[in-house]
C-alpha positions in Angstrom: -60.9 11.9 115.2 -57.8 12.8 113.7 -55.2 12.1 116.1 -56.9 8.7 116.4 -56.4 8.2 112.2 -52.8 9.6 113.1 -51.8 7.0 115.6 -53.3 4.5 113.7 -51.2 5.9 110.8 -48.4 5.5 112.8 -49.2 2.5 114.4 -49.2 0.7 110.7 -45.9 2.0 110.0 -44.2 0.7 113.0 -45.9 -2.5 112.3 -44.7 -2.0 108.6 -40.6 -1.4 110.1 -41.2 -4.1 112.5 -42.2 -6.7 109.3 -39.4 -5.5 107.0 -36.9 -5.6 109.8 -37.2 -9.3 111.0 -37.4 -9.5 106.9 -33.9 -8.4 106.8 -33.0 -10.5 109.5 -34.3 -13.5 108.1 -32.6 -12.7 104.8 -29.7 -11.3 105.7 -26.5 -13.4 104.3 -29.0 -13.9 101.1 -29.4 -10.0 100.2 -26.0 -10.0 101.1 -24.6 -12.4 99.2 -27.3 -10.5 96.2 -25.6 -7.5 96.3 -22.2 -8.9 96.1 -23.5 -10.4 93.1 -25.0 -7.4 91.5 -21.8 -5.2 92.5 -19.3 -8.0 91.2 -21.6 -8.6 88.2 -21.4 -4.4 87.2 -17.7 -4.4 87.6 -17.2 -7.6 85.5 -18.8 -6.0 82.6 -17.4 -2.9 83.0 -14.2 -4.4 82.8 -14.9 -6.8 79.9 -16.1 -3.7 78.3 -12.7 -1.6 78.6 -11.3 -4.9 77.3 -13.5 -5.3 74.6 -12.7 -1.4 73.5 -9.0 -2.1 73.7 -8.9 -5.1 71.7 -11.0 -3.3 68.8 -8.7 -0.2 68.8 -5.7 -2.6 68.9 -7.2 -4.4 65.6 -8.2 -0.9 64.5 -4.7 0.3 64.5 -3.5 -3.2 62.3 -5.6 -2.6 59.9 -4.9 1.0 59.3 -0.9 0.2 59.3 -2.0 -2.5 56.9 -3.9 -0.4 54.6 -1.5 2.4 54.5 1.2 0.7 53.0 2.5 -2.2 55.4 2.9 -4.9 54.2 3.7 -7.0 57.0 2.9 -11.4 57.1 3.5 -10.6 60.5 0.9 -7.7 60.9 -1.9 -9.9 59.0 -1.2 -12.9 61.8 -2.2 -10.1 64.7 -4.9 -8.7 62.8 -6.3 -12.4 62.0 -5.9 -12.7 66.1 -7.5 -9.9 66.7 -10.1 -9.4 65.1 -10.9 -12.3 62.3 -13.7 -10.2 60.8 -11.2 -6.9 59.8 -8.9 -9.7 58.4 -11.3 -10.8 55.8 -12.2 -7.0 55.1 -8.5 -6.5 54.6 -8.3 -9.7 52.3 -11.4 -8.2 50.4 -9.9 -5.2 49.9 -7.1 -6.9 48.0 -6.8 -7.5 44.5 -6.1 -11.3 44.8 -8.4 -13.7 44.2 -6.8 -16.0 46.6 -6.9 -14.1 49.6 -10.7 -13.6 48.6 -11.0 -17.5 49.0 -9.6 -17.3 52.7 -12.6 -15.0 53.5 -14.7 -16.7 56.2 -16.8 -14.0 58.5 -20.4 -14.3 57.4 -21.8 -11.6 55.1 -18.4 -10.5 54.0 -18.0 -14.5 52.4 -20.9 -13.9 50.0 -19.3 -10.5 48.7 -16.2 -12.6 48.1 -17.8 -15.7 46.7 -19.7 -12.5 44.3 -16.1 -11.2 43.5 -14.5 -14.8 42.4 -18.0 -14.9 39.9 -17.5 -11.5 38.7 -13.3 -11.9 38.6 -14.1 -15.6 36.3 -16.8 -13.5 34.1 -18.6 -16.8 33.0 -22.1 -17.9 32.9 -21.5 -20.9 34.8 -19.9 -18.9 37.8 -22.5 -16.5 37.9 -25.3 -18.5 37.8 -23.3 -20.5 40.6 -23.5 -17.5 42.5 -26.9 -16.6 41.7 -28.5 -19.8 42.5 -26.6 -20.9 45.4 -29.4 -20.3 48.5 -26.4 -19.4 50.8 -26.0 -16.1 49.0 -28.6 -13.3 49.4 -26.3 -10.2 48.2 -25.7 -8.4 44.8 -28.0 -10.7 43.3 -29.6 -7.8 40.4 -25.8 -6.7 39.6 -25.3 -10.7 38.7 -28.2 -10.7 36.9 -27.2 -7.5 34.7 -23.8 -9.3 34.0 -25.5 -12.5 33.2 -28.1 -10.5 30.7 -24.8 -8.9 29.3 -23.5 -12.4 28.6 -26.4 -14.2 27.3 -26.8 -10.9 24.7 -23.3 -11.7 23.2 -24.4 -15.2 23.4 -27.4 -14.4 21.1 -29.8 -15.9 23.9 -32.1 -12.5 24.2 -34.8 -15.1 25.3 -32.9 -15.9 28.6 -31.8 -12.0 29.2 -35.3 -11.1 29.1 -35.9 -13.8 31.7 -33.4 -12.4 33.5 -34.6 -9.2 33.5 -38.1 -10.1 34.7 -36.2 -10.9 37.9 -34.6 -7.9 38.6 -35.7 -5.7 41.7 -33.3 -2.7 41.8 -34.9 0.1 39.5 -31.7 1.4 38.9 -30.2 -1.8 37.8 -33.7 -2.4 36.1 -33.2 1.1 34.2 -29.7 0.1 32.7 -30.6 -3.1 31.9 -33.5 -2.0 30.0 -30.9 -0.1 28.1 -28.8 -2.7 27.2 -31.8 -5.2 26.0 -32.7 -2.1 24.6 -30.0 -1.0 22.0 -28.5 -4.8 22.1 -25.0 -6.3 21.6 -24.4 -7.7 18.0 -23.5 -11.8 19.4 -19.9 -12.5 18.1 -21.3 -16.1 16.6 -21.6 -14.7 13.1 
């Protein structure tokens, strides 16, 4: 009985090499042509990928020459070529307001657009900023500011308001404080 289940064994696997052989013939030039693919495909990325690294030390290297006391238009050009998002860091590292306009790359535009409020100090900028739906960052620290403002104001009606609104316990803590102890408004 068992060399009978053994040459049937067998037999299936012949018929099993016979199957997958005319398979390969049939499909020859297309697992061919596959592999080539596949092959081509691995050594494209690999290559975009050393690419990709040198182009990000090459911006790397800007901005460090940049930040360490260049002060080349010329390096800003190659950085901004480089790598646009490192340019806007740079320009947000500055401390000119009109370099922070210039800033483009999506989050780092709402921290600039939350500088500019900050650098005007008005109410009307920073409720600009805090009611504009595009921004979604640093939205407690404009609402301490504002509460600051609307206290010298007098306006301890809207600071409360303000307050309410606050999520950041930390930011919650010191603004207590300040509604708190309170600022004497200047409109005596």
């Amino acid at each position: 009985m068992e060399i009978k289940e053994q040459f049937k064994q067998d037999e299936e696997l012949i018929v099993k090499i016979f199957k997958l052989e005319r398979f390969f013939r049939k499909h020859k030039w297309k697992l061919i042509i596959l592999s080539v693919l596949v092959v081509g495909g691995g050594i494209g990325y690999w290559i975009y990928s050393l690419w990709e690294a040198h182009r990000i030390e090459v911006a790397n290297q800007l901005l460090y020459r940049l930040t360490h006391g260049e002060k080349n238009p010329q390096l800003m050009q190659e950085l901004k070529k480089e790598d646009k998002s490192l340019y806007d860091l740079y320009l947000l590292s500055s401390t000119d307001p009109k370099g922070w306009k210039k800033v483009t790359t999506s989050p780092l535009d709402q921290i600039a657009q939350y500088k500019l409020a900050v650098e005007k100090g008005t109410i009307q900028s920073l409720e600009h900023y805090l009611y504009n739906p595009q921004t979604h960052f640093l939205k407690d620290n404009v609402r301490f500011l504002l509460i600051y403002l609307y206290l010298k104001k007098g306006e301890r009606k809207r600071a409360l308001t303000l307050y309410k609104e606050i999520t950041n316990p930390d930011i919650k803590g010191s603004a207590k404080l300040l509604l708190h102890y309170g600022i004497v408004s200047n409109s005596n």
